[in-house]
C-alpha positions in Angstrom: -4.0 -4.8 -17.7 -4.1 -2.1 -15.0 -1.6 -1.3 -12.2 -3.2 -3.3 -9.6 -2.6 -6.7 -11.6 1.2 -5.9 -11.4 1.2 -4.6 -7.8 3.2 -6.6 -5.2 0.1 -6.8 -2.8 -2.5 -8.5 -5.1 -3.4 -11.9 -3.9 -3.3 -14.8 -5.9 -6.4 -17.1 -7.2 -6.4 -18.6 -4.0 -6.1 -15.2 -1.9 -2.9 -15.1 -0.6 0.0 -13.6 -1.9 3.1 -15.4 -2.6 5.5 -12.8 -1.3 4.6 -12.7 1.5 5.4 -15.9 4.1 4.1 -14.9 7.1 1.4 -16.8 8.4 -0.1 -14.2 11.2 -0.4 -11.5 8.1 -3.1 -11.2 6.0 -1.9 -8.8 3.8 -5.5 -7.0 2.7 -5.4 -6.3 6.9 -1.9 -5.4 6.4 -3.0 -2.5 4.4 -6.2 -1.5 5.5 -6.5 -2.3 8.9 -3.0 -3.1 11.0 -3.4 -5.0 13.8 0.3 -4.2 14.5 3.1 -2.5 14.1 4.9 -5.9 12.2 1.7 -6.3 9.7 2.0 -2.3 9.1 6.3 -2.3 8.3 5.4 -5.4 6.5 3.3 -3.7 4.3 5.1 -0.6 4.0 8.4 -3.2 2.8 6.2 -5.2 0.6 5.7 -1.8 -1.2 9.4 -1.2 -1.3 9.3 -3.9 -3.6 6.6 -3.1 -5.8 6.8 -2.1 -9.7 3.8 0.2 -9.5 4.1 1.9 -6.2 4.2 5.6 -7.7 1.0 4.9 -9.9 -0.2 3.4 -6.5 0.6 6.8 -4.6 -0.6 9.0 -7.6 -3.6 7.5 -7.5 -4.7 7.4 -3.7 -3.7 10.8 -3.8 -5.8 11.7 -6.8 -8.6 10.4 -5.7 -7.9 11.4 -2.0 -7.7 7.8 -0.3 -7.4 9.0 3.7 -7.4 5.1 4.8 -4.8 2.8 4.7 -1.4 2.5 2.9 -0.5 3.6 -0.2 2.2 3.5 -2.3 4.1 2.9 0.8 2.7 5.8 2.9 0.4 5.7 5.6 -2.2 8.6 6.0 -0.4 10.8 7.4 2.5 10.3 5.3 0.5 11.4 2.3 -1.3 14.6 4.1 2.2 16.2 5.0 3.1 15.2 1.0 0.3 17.1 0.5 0.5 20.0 3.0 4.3 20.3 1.7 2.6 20.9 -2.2 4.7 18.3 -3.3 2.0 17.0 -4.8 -0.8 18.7 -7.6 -4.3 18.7 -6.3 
């Protein structure tokens, strides 16, 4: 079993995702393409929530994801985590 089948944001058989219950969100959106500020904060506190979100971080900035969120963090987020040297690479 890998991270992803224990991450917060992983759909269910049917596609959706049982934590979230808002009808206007589709979370893959939510993550990769934010058609608003809601469907971006509630990605971001669907992350808060997640068992895996360092792994999740580690590896977008490992293999240096630049599009969508992360581990909680937008791009931006992770370049100034990167800029700082906070993280290896």
């Amino acid at each position: 079993m890998t991270w992803r089948n224990r991450a917060a944001c992983r759909p269910n058989a049917n596609g959706f995702n049982p934590l979230v219950h808002e009808p206007n969100v589709i979370v893959a959106e939510a993550f990769f393409e934010p058609a608003s500020d809601h469907a971006r904060e509630m990605a971001k506190r669907l992350c808060r929530r997640c068992p895996v979100t360092s792994v999740c971080l580690e590896e977008a900035l490992d293999a240096g994801l630049d599009y969508g969120i992360w581990g909680g963090l937008e791009e931006q987020d992770r370049r100034r985590l990167k800029r700082r040297g906070a993280v290896r690479g």
